[in-house]
C-alpha positions in Angstrom: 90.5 93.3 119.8 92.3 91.8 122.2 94.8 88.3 122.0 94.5 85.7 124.4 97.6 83.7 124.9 98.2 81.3 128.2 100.9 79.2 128.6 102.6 79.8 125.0 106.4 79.2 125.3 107.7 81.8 127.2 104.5 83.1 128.1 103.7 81.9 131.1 100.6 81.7 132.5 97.8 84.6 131.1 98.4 87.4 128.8 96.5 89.2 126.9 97.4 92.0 124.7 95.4 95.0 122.9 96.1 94.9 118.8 95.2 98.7 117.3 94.7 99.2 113.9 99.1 99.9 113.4 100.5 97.8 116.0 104.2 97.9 116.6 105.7 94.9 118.7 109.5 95.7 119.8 111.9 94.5 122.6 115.1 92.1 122.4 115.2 88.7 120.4 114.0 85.9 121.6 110.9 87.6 123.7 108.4 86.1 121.6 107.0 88.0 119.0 107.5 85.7 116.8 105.2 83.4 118.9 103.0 85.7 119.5 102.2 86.7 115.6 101.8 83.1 114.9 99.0 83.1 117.3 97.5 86.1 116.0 97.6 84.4 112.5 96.0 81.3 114.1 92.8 83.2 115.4 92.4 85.6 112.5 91.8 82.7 110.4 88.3 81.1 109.3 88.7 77.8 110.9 89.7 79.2 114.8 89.1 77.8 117.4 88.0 74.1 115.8 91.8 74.8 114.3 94.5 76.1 115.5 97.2 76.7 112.4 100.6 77.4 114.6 102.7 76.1 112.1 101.1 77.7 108.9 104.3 79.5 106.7 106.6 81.7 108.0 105.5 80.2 111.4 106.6 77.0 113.0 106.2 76.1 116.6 106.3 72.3 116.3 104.5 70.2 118.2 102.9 70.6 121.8 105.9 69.5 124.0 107.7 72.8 122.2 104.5 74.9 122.3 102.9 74.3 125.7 104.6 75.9 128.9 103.8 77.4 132.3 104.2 78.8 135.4 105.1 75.6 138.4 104.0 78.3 140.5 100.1 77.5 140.0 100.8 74.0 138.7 99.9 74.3 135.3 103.8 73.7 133.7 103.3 71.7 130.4 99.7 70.9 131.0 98.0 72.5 128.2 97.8 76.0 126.6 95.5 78.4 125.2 95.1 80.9 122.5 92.2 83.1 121.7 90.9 87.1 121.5 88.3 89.1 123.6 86.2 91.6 121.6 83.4 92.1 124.0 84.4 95.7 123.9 83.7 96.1 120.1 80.9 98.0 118.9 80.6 95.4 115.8 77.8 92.8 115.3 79.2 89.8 117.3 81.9 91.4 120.2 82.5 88.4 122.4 85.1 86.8 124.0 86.7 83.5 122.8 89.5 80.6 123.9 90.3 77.4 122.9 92.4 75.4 125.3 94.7 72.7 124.0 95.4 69.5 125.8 98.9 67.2 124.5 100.7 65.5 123.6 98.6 64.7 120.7 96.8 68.0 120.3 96.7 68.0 116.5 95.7 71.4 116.2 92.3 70.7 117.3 91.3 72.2 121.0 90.1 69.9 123.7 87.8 73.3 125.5 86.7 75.9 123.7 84.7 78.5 125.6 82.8 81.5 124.1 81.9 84.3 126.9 78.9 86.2 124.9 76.8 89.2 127.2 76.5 87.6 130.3 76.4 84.2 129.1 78.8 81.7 129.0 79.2 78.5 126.5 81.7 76.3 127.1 82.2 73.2 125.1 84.6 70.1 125.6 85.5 67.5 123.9 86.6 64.1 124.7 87.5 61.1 122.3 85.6 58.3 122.0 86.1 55.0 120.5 83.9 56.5 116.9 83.2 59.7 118.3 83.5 62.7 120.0 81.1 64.0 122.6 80.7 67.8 122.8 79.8 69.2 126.6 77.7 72.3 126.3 77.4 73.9 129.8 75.5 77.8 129.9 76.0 79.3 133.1 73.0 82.5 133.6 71.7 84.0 136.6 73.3 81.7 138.8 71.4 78.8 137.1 73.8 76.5 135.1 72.6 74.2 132.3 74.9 71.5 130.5 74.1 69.2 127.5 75.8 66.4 126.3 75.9 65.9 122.2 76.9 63.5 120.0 79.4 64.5 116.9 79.5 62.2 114.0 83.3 63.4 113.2 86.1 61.4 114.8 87.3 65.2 114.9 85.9 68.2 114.9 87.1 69.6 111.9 84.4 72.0 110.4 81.8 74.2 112.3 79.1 71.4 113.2 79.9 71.8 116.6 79.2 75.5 117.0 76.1 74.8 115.1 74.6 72.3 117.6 76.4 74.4 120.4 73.8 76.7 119.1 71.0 75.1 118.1 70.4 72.9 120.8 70.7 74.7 124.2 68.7 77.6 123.4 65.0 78.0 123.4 63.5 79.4 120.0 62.2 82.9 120.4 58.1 83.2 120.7 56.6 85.4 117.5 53.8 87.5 117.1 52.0 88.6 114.2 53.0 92.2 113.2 51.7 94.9 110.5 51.2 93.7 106.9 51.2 89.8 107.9 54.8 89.4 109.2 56.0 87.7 112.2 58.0 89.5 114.8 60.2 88.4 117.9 58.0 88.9 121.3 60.3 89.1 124.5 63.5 87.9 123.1 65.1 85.6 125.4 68.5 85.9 126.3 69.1 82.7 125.1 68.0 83.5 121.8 70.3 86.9 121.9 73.4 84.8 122.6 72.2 82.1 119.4 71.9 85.5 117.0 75.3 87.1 118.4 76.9 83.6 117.7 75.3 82.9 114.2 76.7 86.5 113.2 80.0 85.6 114.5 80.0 82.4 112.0 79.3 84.8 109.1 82.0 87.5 110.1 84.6 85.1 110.4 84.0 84.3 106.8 85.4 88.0 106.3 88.4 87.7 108.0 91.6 87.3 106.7 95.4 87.7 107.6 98.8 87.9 105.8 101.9 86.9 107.0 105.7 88.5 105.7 108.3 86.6 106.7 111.4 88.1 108.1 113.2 86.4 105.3 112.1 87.2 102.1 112.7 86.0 98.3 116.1 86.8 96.7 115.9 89.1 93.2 116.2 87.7 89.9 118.0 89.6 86.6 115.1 87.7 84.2 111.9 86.6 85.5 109.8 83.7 84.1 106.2 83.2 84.6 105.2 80.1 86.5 102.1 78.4 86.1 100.6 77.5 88.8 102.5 79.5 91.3 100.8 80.7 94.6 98.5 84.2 94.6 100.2 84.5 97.9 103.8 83.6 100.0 105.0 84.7 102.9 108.4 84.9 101.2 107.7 87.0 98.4 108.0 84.8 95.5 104.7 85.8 94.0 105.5 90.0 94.1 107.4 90.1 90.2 104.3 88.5 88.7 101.7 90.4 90.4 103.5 93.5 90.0 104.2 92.6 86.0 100.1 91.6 86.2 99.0 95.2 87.5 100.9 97.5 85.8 100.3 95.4 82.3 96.4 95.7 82.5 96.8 100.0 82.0 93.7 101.1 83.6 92.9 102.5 86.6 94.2 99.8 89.1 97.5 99.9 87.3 97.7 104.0 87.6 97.1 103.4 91.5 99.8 101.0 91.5 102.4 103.3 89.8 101.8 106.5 91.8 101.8 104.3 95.3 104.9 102.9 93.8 106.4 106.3 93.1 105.4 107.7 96.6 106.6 105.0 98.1 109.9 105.3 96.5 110.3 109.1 97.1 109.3 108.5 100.7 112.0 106.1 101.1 114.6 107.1 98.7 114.9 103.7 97.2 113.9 104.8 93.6 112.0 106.7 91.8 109.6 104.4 89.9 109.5 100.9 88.9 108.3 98.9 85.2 108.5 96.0 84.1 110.3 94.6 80.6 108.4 92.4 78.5 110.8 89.8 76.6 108.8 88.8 73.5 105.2 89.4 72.3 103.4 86.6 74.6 102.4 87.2 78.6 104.2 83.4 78.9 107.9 85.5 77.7 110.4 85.9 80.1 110.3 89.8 81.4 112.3 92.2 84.0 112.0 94.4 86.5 113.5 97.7 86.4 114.4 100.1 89.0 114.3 104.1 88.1 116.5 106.6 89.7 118.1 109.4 88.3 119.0 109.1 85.0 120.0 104.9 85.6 117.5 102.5 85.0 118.8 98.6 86.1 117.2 95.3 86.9 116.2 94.9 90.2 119.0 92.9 91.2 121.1 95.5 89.9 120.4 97.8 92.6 121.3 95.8 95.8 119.0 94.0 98.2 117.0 96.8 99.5 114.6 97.3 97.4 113.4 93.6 96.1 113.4 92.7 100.0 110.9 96.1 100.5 108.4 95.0 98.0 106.9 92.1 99.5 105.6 94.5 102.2 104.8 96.9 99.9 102.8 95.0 97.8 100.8 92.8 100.2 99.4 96.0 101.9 98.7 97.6 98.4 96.8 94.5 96.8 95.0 93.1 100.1 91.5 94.1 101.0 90.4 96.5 104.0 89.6 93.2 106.2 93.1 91.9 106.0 95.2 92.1 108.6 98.9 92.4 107.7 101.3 90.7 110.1 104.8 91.9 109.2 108.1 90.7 110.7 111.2 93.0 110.6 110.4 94.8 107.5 113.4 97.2 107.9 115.6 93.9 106.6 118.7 95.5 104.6 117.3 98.9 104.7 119.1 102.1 105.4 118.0 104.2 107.8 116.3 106.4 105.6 114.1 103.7 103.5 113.5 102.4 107.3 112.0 105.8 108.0 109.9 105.5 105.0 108.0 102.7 105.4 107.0 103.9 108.9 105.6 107.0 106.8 104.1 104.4 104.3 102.4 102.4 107.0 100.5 105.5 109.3 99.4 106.2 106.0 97.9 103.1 105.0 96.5 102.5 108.4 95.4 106.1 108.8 93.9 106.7 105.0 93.2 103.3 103.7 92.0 101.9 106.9 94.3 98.5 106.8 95.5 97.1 110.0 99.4 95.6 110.9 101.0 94.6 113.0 104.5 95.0 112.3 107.4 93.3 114.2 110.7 95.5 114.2 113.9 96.6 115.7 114.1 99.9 114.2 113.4 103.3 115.9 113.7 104.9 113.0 109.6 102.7 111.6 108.7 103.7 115.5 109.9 107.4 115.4 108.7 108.4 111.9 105.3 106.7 112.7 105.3 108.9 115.9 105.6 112.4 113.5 102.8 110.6 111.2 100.8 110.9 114.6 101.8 114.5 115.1 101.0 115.4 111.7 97.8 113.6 111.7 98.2 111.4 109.2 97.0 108.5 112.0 95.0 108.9 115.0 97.0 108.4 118.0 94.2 105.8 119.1 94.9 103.9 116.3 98.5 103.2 117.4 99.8 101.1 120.1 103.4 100.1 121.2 103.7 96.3 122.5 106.9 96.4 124.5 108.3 92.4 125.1 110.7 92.3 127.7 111.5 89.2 129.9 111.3 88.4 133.8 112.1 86.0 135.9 108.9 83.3 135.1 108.9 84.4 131.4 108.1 87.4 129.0 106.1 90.3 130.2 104.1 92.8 127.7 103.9 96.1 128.4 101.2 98.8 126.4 102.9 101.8 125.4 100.3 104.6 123.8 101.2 107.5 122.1 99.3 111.3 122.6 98.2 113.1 119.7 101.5 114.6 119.5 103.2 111.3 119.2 104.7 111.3 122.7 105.5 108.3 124.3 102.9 107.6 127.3 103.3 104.8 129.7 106.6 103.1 129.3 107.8 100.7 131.0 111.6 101.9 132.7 113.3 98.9 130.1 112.0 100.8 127.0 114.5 102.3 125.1 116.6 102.0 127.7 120.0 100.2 125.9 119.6 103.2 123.2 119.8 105.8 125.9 122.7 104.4 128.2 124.1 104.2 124.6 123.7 108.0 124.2 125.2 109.0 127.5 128.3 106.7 126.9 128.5 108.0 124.0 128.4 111.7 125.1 130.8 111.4 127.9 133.3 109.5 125.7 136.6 110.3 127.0 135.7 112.2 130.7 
């Protein structure tokens, strides 16, 4: 898959970037990855394009004056922006290619275009308020013949998928059936029409399968004593819910906790951070107050005994370990307070759970040492070097340029731009001549 992003603070005009199934996005600070995960998080959700969430936790890029930007090269400056992803290339059900363009100042998270490129077809519908209503625009341009409807919507805003569903339903001719063997009815001469109405019905049901997570860069602080709290979220950015979830696998002894305790360990080991982790129990009732504690050596502490390290490590660890194949794990800076060697680690732990497990992420970072230990991952074969890409931010004179970086199946470096890597190295040499 492929994100679309035009016009997105600093990126100006188009861009469009490849994600792999372990995606590493690197370059200086304020280049915008951060902008640009919060727009993968937007389109991975359900409700894309009909909503765009930009400003959904640990994201927040205000409103549309802060959002929208451009090139006054072709004009466009402050006009509108776009976000969306091109799949055409997938061999899944429904590959196509989607955008929704946003119009301010009073976007609202709801797009004024959205355009869906399917085969050869396109669909491209716009909305415009009215005084009760909006009116959707459905143009289909096929063959060098171009068709456009005008619809109704009852919704003052489009906030659900009615839209798509009369985008569908209305434009394209039904398909002509037959009678087949044993009484059934089968399509005759499929119209092309019809092919684009199937590939975008299957699109509605995959995007029911989609998910994403989100770790933010700043994550919750330990506690000595934990209490459990009703009501609390099954998920946060920040962390909060890791201590429960943690106490509520490893309490239930069967085969999910045994998983949990041996990635755990390995996870440890691989990083050095400890050697296992268990939880305390502080009275006879699941409502008591319990602990976490920390294994290594012959010590055994409270997690917030131990430093920083390790309670700011879990939150990654444990929303790869608990979320499903079809979530997509966006992680920012996960080496956070980690020496080198834990750093290391969790580039081991992540080829392994992208290369074994099949999980994607997309991980944010500043650390060579995530990017070189994923690159002997690849050499060992732990991950395909397909399944790994290099997103290199750096900025130009109208904005931020991406660059792809690939790896061989060695883990070489292939492609690089001359900016990559190229502080650390200057580094190097001033470091080795030091006092010529």
């Amino acid at each position: 898959m492929k994100l679309i992003i035009e016009n997105v603070r600093c990126f100006a005009g188009p861009h469009e970037a490849e994600i792999k199934p372990l995606t590493l996005l690197v370059g200086e600070n304020s280049t915008g990855k951060t902008s640009f995960l919060a727009c993968l998080s937007a389109v991975l959700k359900p409700e894309f394009p009909f909503i765009a969430r930009l400003n959904d936790p640990p994201y927040n890029l205000g409103g549309f004056e802060t959002i929208a930007s451009g090139s006054e090269r072709n004009g466009d400056a402050g006009r509108s922006f776009s976000v969306g992803y091109d799949d055409t290339a997938s061999t899944g059900s429904s590959p196509l290619k989607l955008t929704a363009e946003f119009r301010g100042p009073g976007w609202r998270s709801s797009p004024s275009r959205i355009e869906f490129q399917v085969a050869t077809a396109r669909l491209t519908a716009e909305f415009a308020p009215g005084v009760d209503e909006w009116v959707a625009y459905v143009e289909v341009e096929r063959g060098g013949t171009n068709r456009r409807e005008r619809m109704h919507v009852g919704a003052a805003v489009p906030r659900d998928r009615d839209i798509l569903a009369l985008a569908i339903k209305r434009p394209f001719s039904t398909t002509e059936t037959e009678m087949g063997p044993g009484g059934r009815r089968r399509p005759v001469g499929m119209s092309e029409e019809a092919e684009i109405s199937r590939t975008l019905g299957r699109w509605l049901r995959d995007r029911e399968d989609i998910r994403d997570r989100s770790v933010a860069p700043i994550r919750s602080r330990p506690e000595r004593t934990y209490e459990q709290k009703f009501g609390r979220a099954e998920y946060d950015a920040e962390g909060e819910y890791v201590p429960d979830r943690i106490r509520e696998i490893l309490s239930a002894k069967d085969a999910h906790a045994d998983e949990m305790s041996e990635a755990l360990r390995q996870f440890g080991v691989d990083s050095g951070l400890f050697e296992r982790i268990e939880f305390r129990q502080f009275g006879e009732s699941a409502a008591d107050p319990f602990q976490l504690r920390v294994h290594s050596g012959l010590r055994s502490d409270s997690i917030l005994d131990v430093g920083y390290g390790v309670s700011q490590a879990l939150p990654v660890f444990v929303a790869a370990v608990t979320s499903d194949p079809r979530t997509t794990l966006l992680v920012q800076q996960p080496e956070v307070r980690l020496h080198p060697r834990a750093q290391a680690g969790l580039g081991s732990f992540f080829a392994k759970r992208a290369g074994r497990d099949g999980k994607g992420f997309v991980v944010e970072t500043h650390s060579d040492y995530i990017i070189d230990r994923i690159r002997q991952e690849v050499a060992a074969g732990t991950v395909a070097c397909d399944s790994v890409g290099i997103l290199y931010f750096e900025k130009c004179d109208d904005g931020v340029k991406i660059y792809p970086i690939s790896l061989d199946e060695v883990g070489n470096v292939i492609d690089a731009p001359p900016g990559y890597r190229s502080f650390f190295l200057q580094e190097e040499m001033n470091l080795l001549s030091r006092g010529l």
